[in-house]
N, C-alpha and C positions, 0 to 999 in steps of 0.2 A: 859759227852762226847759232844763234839761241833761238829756242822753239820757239819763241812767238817773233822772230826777224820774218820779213815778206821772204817769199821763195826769186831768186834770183830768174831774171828773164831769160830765155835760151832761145837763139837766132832758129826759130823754124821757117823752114823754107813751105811757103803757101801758094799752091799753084793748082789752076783749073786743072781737074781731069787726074788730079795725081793725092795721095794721102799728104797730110803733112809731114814734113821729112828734114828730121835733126840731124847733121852732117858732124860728128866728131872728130879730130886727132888724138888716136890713144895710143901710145907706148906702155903705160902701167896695166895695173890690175880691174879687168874691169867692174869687177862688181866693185871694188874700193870703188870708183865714179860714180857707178848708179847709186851707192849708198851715199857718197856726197851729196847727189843730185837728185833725191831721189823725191825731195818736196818742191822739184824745180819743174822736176820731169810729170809728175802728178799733174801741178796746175796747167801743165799745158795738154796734158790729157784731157784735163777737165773742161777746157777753153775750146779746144780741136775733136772731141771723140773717138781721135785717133793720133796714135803717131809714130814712126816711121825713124827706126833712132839707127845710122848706119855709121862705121868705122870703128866700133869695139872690139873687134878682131875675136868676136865668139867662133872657138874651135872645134869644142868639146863640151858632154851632156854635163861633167862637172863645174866647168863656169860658167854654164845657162842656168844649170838650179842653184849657184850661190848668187847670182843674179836674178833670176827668180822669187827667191826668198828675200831678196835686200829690197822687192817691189812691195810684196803683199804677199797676204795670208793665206796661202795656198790650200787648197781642198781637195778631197780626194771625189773623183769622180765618179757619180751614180745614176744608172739611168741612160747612161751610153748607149747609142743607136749603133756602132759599127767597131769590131776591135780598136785597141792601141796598145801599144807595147809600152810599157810600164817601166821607166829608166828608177826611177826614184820614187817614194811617196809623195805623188802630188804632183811628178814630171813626167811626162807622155810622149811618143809620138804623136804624130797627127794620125786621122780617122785611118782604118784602112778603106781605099775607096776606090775604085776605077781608075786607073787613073787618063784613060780615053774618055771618060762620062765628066761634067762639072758637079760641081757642089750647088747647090742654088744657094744664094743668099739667104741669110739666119743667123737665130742669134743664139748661141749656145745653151744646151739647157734648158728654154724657154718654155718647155713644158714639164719640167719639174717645178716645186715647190722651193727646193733651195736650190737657190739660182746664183753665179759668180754673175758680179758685178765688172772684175777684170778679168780679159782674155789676155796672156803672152804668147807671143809667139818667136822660138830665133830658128832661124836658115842655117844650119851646117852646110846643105849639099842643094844649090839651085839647080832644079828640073834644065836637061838641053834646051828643052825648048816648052813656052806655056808655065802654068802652073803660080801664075799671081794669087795672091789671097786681093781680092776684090773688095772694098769697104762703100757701104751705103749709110748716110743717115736716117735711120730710119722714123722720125718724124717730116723730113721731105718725103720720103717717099707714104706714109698716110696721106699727105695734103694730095698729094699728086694719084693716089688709087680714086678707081670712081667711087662717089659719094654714098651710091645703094648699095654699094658692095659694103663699106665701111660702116657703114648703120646698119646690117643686118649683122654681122660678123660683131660689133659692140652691142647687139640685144643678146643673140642666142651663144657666143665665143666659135669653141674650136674644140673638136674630140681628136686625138690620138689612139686608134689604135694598133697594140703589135702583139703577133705572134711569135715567139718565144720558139725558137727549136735548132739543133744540133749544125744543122747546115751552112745557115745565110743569116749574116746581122749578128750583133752581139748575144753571146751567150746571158742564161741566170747569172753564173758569175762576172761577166764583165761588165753587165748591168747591176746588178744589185750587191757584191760581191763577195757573193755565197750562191751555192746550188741547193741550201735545204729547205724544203717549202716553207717550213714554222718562219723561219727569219724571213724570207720572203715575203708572206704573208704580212707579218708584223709591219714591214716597212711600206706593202702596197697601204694596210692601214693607217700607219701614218701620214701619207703622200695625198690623199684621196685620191686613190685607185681602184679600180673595180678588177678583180680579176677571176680567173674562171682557170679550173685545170681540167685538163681537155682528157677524153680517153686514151690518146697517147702518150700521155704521160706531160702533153707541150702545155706551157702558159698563155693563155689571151689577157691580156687589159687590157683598158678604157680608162683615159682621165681627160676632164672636158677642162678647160684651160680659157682664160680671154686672152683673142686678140691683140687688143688695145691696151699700152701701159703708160701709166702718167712717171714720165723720170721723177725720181725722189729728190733731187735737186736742180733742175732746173725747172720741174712744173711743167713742160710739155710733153702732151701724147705724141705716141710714137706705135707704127706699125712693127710688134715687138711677140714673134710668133716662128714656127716652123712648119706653118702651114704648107707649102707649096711646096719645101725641101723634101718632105715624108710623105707625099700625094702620092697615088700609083701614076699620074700621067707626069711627072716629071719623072719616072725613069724611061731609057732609050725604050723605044715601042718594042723593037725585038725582046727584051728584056723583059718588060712587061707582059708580052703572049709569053714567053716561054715561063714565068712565075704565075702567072695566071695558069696556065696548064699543069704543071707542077703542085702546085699549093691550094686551086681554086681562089676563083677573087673574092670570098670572104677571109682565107687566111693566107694574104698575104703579109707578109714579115714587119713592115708597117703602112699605115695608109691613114690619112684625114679625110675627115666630115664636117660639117657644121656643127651648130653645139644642142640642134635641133632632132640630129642624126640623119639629115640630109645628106647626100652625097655632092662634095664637089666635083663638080666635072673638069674638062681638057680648060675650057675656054677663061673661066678663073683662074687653074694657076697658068695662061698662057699671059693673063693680065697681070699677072704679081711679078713674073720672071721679067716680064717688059717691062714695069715699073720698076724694077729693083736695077735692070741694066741702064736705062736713062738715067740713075742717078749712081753711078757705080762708077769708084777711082780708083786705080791701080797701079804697081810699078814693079817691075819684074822686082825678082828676089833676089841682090846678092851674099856671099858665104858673109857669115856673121852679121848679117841686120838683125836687129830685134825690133819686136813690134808688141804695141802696147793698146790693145783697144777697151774702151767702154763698153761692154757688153750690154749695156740697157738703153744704150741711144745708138750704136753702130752698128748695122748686120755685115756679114762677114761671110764669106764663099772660098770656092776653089777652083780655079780656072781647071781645063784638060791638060796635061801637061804629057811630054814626051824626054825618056829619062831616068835616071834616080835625082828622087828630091827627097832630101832629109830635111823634117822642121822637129822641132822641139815645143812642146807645150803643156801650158799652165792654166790652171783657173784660181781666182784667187778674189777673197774678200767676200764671201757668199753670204745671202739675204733671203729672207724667208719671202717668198713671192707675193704668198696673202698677206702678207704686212704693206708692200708696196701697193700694187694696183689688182688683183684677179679677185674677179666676181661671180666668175662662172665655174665653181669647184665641184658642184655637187650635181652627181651623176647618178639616173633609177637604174638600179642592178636589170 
């Protein structure tokens, strides 16, 4: 095939309520496939915002990240809201996370500055029971949140912030990846972040972020945020009093506001969780799928699950966010 032949069509199976889902027979190597297929398997990401590529026979973290790499430009990840265990430069586990609590739908990164454009994901080891990664469009879901939510939230955006300390959530270095303040520093100046070190020695930021982002190729806005997922009223309420008692509810580990400094309350993010599940597709995980989403038009979650579940993941292709859509960077100390 020469680089400017059309990319060959591939049978994806399209069905209400389920991801789009590429059914293969492989015997060979797989990343040799994905790198055959790899401007095949792109347009139909680009077509779908997601896709759901099953029968590669992924085994092992070594032919996820030569597969991986045969996709796109993998990045290392900065900014991290919860450990992961670090297989390769640029390949992960997934978050460490509850795995009785869900993930709320989001979309990775979404409050940094440089932000992957693609998520990977492949399944070694599916959860007994639970544990889907759930996919939303999130331009249906803007249309579908109520209207004064979404016109305030496009005037003032969206602040983040986290408290920084030894216990709970990602460490300095699994965030930023160094524990020495200068570098630290250097990069919250970079980022626009507002940070503060505390008399314990812990970090607070602030970085006010918009909502609302227009895809760079397709031209439509899209609810493209991690508001709801980092709110204190989406964690379990037990959970919630006892870090609240613990930490005080000014430093908890992280929590959003408007961009106003507003606080959002329960009833907001019970509207976001509702809208993100009315339009939310799923399909259990079997060992070796891989999964390939648009990270700037598809949000993405994690079901509860019961079990060991191993996934493998990637970020790749990253883009400066102020180049795309954010208008709401600039935050008074």
């Amino acid at each position: 095939m020469t680089p400017s032949s059309p990319a060959p069509l591939l049978d994806v199976d399209v069905r209400p309520g389920k991801p789009p889902l590429l059914n293969v027979e492989l015997l060979g190597d797989p990343a040799r496939w994905v790198a055959e297929h790899r401007q095949a398997l792109r347009a139909a990401l680009a077509e779908q915002g997601a896709l759901l590529v099953r029968g590669l026979g992924l085994c092992d973290v070594a032919q996820v990240e030569a597969v991986f790499r045969g996709l796109g430009d993998l990045v290392i990840e900065r900014e991290a809201f919860a450990p992961r265990r670090c297989h390769a430069p640029g390949v992960y586990s997934s978050s460490q996370w509850p795995p009785a609590q869900p993930m709320c739908l989001h979309h990775e990164l979404s409050y940094a500055l440089e932000c992957p454009s693609l998520l990977l994901l492949v399944c070694l080891t599916p959860a007994t029971a639970g544990g889907a990664t759930p996919l939303a469009d999130s331009s249906a879901v803007l249309r579908a949140l109520p209207r004064d939510l979404v016109d305030h939230f496009d005037r003032v955006g969206w602040v983040l912030t986290r408290n920084y300390n030894d216990e709970i959530g990602a460490s300095l270095a699994d965030s930023f990846g160094t524990d020495d303040p200068a570098a630290v520093e250097r990069y919250c100046l970079a980022n626009a972040i507002v940070y503060e070190w505390l008399p314990d020695g812990g970090l607070r930021t602030r970085q006010r972020r918009s909502a609302i982002f227009t895809h760079p190729l397709r031209g439509l806005r899209s609810w493209f945020n991690q508001i709801a997922f980092l709110n204190e009223w989406t964690l379990d309420p037990e959970v919630r009093e006892y870090m609240v008692d613990v930490y005080g509810a000014d430093h908890l580990p992280f929590n959003t506001c408007f961009g106003d400094g507003e606080p959002i309350g329960p009833d907001v993010v019970h509207v976001i969780h509702r809208v993100y599940e009315e339009h939310a597709v799923r399909e259990p995980w079997q060992a070796g799928d891989l999964m390939l989403v648009d990270n700037l038009r598809t949000a993405h979650g994690r079901d509860p699950f019961v079990g060991t579940r191993e996934l493998v993941v990637a970020m790749a292709d990253a883009g400066r966010l102020a180049a795309w859509s954010a208008k709401h960077m600039a935050l008074a100390t």
